[in-house]
DSSP file (Angstrom, degrees, kcal/mol; ACC not computed):
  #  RESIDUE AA STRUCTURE BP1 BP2  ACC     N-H-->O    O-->H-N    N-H-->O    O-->H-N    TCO  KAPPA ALPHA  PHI   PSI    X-CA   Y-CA   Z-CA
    1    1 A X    >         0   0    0      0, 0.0     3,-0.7     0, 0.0     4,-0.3   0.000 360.0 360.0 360.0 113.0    8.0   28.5  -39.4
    2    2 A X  T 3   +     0   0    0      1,-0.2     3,-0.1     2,-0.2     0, 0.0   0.483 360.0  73.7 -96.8  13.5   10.1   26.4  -36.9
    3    3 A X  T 3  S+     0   0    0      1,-0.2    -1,-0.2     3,-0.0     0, 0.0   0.970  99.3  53.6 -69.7 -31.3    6.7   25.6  -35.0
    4    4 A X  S <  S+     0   0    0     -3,-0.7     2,-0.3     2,-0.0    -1,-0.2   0.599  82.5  95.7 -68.5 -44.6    6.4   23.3  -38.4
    5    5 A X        -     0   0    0     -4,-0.3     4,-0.2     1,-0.2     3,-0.1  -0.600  54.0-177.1 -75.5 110.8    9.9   21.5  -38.0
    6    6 A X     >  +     0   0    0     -2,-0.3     4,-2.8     2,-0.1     3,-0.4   0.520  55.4  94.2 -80.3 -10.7    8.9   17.8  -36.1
    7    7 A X  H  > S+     0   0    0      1,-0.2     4,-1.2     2,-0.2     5,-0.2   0.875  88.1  39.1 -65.2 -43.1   12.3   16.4  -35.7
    8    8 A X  H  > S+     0   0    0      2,-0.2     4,-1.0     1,-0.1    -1,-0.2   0.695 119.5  47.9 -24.6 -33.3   13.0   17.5  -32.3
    9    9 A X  H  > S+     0   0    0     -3,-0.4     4,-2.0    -4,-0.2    -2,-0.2   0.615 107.3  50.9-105.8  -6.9    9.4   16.9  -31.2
   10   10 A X  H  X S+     0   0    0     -4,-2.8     4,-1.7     2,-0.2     5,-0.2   0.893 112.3  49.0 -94.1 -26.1    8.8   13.3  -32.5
   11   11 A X  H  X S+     0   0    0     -4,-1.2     4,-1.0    -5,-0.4     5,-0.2   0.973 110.9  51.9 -54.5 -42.5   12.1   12.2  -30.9
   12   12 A X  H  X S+     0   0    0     -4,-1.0     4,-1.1    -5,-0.2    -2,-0.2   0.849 119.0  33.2 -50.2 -53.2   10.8   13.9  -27.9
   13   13 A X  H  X S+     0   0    0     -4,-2.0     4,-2.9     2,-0.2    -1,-0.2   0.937 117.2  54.4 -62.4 -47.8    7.0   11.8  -28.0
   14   14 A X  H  < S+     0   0    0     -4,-1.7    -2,-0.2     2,-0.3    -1,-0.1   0.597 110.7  40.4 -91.5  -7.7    8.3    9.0  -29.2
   15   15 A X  H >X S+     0   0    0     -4,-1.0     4,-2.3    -5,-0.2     3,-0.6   0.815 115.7  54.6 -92.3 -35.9   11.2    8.6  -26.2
   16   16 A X  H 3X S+     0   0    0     -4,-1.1     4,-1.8     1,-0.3    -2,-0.3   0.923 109.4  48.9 -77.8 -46.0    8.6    9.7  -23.7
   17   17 A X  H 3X S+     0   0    0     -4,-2.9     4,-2.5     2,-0.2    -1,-0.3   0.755 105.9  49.4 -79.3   1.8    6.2    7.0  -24.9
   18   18 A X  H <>>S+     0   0    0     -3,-0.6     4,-5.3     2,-0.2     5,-1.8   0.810 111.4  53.4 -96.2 -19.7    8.5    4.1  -24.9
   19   19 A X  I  X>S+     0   0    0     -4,-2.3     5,-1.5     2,-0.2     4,-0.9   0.963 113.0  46.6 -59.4 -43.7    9.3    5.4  -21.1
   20   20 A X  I  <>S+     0   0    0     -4,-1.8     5,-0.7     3,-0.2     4,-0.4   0.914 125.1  35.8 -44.5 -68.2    5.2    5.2  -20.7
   21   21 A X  I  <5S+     0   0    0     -4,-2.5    -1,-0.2    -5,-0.2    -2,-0.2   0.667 123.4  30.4 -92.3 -18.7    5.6    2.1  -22.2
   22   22 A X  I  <5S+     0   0    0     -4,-5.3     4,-0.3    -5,-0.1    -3,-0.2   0.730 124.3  21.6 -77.9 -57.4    8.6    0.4  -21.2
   23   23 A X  I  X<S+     0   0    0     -5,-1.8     4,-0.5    -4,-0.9    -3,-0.2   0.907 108.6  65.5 -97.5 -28.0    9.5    1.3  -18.0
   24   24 A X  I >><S+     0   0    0     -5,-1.5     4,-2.1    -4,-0.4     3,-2.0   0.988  97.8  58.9 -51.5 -68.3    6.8    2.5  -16.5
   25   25 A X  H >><S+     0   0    0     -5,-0.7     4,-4.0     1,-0.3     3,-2.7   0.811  98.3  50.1  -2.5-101.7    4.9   -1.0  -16.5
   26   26 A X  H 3> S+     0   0    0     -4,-0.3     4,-2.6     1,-0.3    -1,-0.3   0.760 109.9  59.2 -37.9 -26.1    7.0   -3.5  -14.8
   27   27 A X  H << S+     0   0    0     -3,-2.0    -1,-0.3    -4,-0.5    -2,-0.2   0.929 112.3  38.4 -63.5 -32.0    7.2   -0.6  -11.7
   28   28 A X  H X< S+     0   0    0     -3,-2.7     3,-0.8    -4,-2.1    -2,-0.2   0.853 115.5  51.1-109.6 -48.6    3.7   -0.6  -11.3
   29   29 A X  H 3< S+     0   0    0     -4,-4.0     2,-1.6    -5,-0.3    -1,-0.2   0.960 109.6  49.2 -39.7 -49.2    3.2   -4.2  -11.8
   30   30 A X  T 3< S+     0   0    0     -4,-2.6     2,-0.7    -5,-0.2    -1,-0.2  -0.186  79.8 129.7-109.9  50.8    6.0   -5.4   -9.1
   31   31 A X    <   -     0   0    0     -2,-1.6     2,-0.4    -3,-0.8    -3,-0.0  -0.929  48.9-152.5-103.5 125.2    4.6   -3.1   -6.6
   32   32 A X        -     0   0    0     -2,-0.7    -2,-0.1     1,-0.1    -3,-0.0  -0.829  16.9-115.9-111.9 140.0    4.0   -5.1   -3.4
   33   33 A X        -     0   0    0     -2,-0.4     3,-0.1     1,-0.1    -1,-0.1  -0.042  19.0-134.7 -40.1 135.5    1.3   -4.3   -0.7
   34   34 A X  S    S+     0   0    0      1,-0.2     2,-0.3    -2,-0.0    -1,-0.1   0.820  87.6   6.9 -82.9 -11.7    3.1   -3.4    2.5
   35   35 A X  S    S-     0   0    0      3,-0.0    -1,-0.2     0, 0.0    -2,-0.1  -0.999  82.1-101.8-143.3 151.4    0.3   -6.0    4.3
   36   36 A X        -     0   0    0     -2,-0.3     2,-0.5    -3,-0.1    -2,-0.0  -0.480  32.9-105.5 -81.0 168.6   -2.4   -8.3    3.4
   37   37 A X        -     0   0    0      3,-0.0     2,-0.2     1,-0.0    -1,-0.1  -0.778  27.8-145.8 -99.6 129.5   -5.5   -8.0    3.4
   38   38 A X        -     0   0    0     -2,-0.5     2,-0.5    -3,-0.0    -3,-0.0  -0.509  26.5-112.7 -65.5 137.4   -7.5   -9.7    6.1
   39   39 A X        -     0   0    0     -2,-0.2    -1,-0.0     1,-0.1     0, 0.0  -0.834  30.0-122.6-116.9 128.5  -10.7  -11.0    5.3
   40   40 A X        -     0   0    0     -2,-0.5     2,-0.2     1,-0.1    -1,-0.1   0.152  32.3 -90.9 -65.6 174.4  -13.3   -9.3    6.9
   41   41 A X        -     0   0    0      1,-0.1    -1,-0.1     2,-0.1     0, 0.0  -0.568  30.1-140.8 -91.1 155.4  -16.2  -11.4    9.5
   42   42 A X        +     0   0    0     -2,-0.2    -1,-0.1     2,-0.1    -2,-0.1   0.877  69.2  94.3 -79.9 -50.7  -19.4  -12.6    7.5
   43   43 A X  S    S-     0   0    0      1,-0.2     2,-0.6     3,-0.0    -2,-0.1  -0.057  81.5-120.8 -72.8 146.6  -22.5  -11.8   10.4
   44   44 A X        -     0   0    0      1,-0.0     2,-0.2     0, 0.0    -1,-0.2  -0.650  22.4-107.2 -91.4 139.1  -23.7   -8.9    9.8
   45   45 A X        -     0   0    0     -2,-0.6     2,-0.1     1,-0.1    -1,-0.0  -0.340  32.0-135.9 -74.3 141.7  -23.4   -6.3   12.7
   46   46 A X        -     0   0    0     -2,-0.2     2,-0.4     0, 0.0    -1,-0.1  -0.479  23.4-157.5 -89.3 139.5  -27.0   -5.8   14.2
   47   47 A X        -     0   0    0     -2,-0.1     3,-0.1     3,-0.0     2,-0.0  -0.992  13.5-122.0-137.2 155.5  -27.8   -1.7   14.9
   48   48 A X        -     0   0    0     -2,-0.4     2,-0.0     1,-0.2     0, 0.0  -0.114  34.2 -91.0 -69.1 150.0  -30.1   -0.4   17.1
   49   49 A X        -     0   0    0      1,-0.1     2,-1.0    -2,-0.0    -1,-0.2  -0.443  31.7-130.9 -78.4 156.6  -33.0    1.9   16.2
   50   50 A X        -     0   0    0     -3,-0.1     2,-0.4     2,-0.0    -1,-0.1  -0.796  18.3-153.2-116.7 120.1  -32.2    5.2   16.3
   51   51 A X        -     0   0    0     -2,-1.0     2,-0.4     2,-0.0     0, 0.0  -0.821  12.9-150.3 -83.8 132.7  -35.3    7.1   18.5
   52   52 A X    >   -     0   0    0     -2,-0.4     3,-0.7     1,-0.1    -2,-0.0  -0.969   2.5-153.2 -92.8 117.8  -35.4   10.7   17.2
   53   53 A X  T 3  S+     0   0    0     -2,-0.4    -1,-0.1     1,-0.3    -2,-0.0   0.523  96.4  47.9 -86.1  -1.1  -36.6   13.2   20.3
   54   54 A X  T 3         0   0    0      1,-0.1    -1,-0.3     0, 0.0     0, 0.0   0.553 360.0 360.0 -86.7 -24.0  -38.1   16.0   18.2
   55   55 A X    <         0   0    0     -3,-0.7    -2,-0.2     0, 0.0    -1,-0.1   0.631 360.0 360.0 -68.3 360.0  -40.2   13.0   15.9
């Protein structure tokens, strides 16, 4: 039964996880924003009441 055999598929997991774990990382850490973020105004914006013309 070669489904049975795991040397070919634990090299296979065990190289895909150290890519998971190795390389992946640092990409996705040293990913810079293409702008900052702006800090939005504090007041709150006032809204009008809204008349409904069937109510």
């Amino acid at each position: 039964m070669p489904q049975l055999n795991p040397s070919p598929w634990f090299a296979i997991l065990i190289f895909s996880w150290l890519v998971f774990l190795i390389v992946i990382p640092p990409k996705v850490v040293n990913h810079v924003f293409p702008y900052e973020p702006t800090a939005q105004s504090v007041e709150k914006p006032t809204h009008a009441p809204w008349h409904w013309p069937w109510y």
